[in-house]
N, C-alpha and C positions, 0 to 999 in steps of 0.2 A: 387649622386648615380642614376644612370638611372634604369626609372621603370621598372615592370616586363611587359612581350608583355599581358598578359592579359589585365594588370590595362589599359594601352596605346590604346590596341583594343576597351575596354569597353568605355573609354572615345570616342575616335573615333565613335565608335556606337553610342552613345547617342548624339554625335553633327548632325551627319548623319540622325539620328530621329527628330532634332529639326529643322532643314535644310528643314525636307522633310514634315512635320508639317505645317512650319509659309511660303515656297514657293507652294506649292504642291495647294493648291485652289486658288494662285495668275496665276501660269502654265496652271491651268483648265479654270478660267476667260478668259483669252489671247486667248486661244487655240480656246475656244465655242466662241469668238465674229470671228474667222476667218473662222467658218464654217456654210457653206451655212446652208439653214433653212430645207433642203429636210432630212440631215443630221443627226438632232438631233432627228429624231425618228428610224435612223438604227442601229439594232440589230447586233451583239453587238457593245458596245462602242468603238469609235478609240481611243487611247493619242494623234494622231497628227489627224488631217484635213486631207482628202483625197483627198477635192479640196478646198482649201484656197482660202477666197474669201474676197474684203476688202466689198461689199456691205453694212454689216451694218452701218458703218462706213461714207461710202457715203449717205447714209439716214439720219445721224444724223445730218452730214455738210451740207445737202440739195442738194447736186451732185446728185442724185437719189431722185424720187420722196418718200416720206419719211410720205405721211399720215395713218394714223392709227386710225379707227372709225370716218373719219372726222376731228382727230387734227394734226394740223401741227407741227410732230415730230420736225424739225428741229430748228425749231422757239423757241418751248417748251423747247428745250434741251439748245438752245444760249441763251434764258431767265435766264434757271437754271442756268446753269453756269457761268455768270453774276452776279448772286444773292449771290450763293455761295463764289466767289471771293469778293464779296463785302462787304457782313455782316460779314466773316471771316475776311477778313483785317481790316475794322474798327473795329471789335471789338480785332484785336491784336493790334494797334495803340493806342487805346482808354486805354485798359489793360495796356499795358507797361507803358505806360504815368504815368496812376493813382497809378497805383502799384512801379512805381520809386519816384513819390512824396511822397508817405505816407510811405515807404523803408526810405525813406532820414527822415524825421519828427520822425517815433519810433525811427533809429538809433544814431539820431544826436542830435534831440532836447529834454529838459526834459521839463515836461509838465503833469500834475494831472490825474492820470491814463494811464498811457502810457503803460505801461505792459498788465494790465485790458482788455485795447480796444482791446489793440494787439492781445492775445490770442482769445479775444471775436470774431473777425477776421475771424482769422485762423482754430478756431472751427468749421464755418459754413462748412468746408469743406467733415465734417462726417453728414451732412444734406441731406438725399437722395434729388436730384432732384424731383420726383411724389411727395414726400410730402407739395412741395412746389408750384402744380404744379396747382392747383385750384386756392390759394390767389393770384396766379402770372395773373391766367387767366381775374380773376375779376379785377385784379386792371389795365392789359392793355385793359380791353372793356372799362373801364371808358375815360383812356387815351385815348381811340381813337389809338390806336398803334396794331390793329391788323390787320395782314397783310399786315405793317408797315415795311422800315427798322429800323429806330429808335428801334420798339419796341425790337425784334428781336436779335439786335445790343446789347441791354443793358442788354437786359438778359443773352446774353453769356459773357457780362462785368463781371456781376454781379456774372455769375458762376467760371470764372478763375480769378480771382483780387485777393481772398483770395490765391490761389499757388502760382502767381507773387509774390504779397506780402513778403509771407514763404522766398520764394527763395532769392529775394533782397533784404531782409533786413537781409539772413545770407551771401551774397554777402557784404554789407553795413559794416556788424559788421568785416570783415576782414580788410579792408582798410585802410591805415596808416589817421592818422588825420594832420598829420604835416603838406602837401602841406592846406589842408582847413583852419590851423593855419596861414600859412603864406599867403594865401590869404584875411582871415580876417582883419590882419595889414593894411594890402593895402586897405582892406575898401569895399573889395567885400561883396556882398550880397549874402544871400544866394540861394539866384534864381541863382545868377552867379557861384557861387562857384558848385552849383549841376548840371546845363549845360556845363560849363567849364573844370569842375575839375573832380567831380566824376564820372558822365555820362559817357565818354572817357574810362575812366578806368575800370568800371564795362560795359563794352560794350560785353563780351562773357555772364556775365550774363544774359544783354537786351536779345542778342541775342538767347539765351535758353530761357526766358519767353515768347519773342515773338514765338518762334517755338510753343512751348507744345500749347500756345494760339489758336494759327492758330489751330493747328490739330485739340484740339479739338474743335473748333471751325466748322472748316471745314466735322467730321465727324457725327455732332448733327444727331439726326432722328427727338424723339418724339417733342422736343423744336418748330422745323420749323412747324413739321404737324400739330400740333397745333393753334401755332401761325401764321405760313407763309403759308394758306392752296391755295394761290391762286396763286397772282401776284407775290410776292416774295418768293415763293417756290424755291428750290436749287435741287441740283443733288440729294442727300438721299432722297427726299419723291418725286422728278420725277419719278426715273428709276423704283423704285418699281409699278409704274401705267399701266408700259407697259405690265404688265400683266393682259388681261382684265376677264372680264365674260367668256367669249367661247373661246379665242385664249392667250396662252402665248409668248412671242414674244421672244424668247431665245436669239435670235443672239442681239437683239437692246439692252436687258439688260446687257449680257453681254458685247460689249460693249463700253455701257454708262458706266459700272462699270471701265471700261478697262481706259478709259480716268479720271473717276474721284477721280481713286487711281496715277494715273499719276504725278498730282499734289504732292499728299504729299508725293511720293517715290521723289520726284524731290528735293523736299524741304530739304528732311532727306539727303540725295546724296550728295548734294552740301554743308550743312551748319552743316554735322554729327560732326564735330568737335570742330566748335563752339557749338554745341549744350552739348558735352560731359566735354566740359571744363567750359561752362557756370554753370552746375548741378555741378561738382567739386570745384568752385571757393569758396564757403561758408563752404564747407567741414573740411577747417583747423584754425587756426585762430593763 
């Protein structure tokens, strides 16, 4: 039965709200890095640039000279982004890893508290972050791991390992046991049988732990500032610097923002399907 034009309209409106909600400050980002700096103090505000200009853009890549109080923006910004890429992919390489090995171990193996741990796990994940954010700090000044990537690296391990986990091991619980039976016979091991056998097959899974990983990994604030306050600082505690004591520097934050949302729209674009089937796979059983 087709519905009535209101229900139809009301839906349609509320997607139109939700559209104009979650693009509408991504539009505005894009928009402010494309206009001159003379710009952002004329009254009143445009939606489009009047003279679109890629300038800050060439400040950031170093095409234009690009210093500000003395630091070399452009330097500062190929550091961050650098670091960002960095600490974010090891610690999604590092995650998956660990989070497939101990996925394989609760699912497959029995062993004296396996339940117990499991949950004990998975609990940290109602753990605010800030509460854990002083014992975390003292225990990497001892390490020597501040301003480290290591240190950095393991912290955002340490923060998504329990979601992986979750995930791959209700990935884990769906998978038929027969081919790991019959490779048993044959006398595989179980290193072999989980690179082999199950890895392959729960690979939409990987592939949604590694995503959620990255992202949040890649969109950390207080974690870096804290910890990364120098040399391996990333794009979240850069661009917010560009705004000094006496001058905000609108166009270069915008942007720096402009490129460092680039990444994870890129990531979501390309891999949204794996990503959607990967979250689906443990779903049924």
């Amino acid at each position: 039965m087709k519905e009535p034009w209101h229900i139809r309209l009301g839906i349609w409106a509320g997607v139109a709200l939700l559209l104009a909600w979650s693009l509408l400050p991504i539009y505005w980002t894009l928009a402010s890095s494309l206009t001159p700096t003379v710009e952002f103090n004329a009254r009143p505000l445009h939606l489009f640039p009047e003279h679109p200009t890629g300038e800050h853009y060439l400040r950031l890549l170093g095409v234009l000279d690009g210093h500000m109080g003395g630091v070399d923006v452009a330097g500062e910004f190929r550091l961050a982004l650098f670091n960002s890429i960095l600490t974010s992919s090891a610690a999604t390489v590092l995650c998956v890893l660990m989070s497939l090995l101990a996925a394989y171990a609760f699912a497959r193996l029995n062993f004296p508290g396996r339940e117990v741990l499991f949950y004990a796990v998975v609990a940290t994940m109602a753990v605010p972050g800030y509460a854990v954010l002083i014992p975390l700090f003292r225990l990497m000044v001892s390490l020597r791991q501040i301003d480290a990537y290591l240190g950095v690296t393991l912290i955002y391990v340490s923060a998504f390992l329990p979601l992986c986990l979750w995930l791959l091991k209700g990935v884990m619980d769906t998978l038929p046991r027969s081919l790991e039976e019959a490779a048993r016979i044959d006398g595989a091991s179980h290193m072999r049988i989980l690179f082999s056998i199950i890895a392959p097959i729960a690979a939409p899974g990987l592939t949604a732990a590694a995503i959620l990983t990255f992202l949040g990994a890649w969109g950390q604030y207080v974690v870096p500032l804290v910890f990364s306050p120098k040399n391996t600082k990333p794009l979240t505690v850069l661009i917010p610097e560009f705004a000094g004591k006496n001058f905000v520097d609108y166009g270069l934050i915008m942007a720096g923002g402009s490129i460092a949302i680039a990444v994870p729209c890129l990531l979501v674009i390309f891999l949204n399907r794996y990503l959607i089937a990967g979250l689906l796979a443990g779903s049924t059983k």
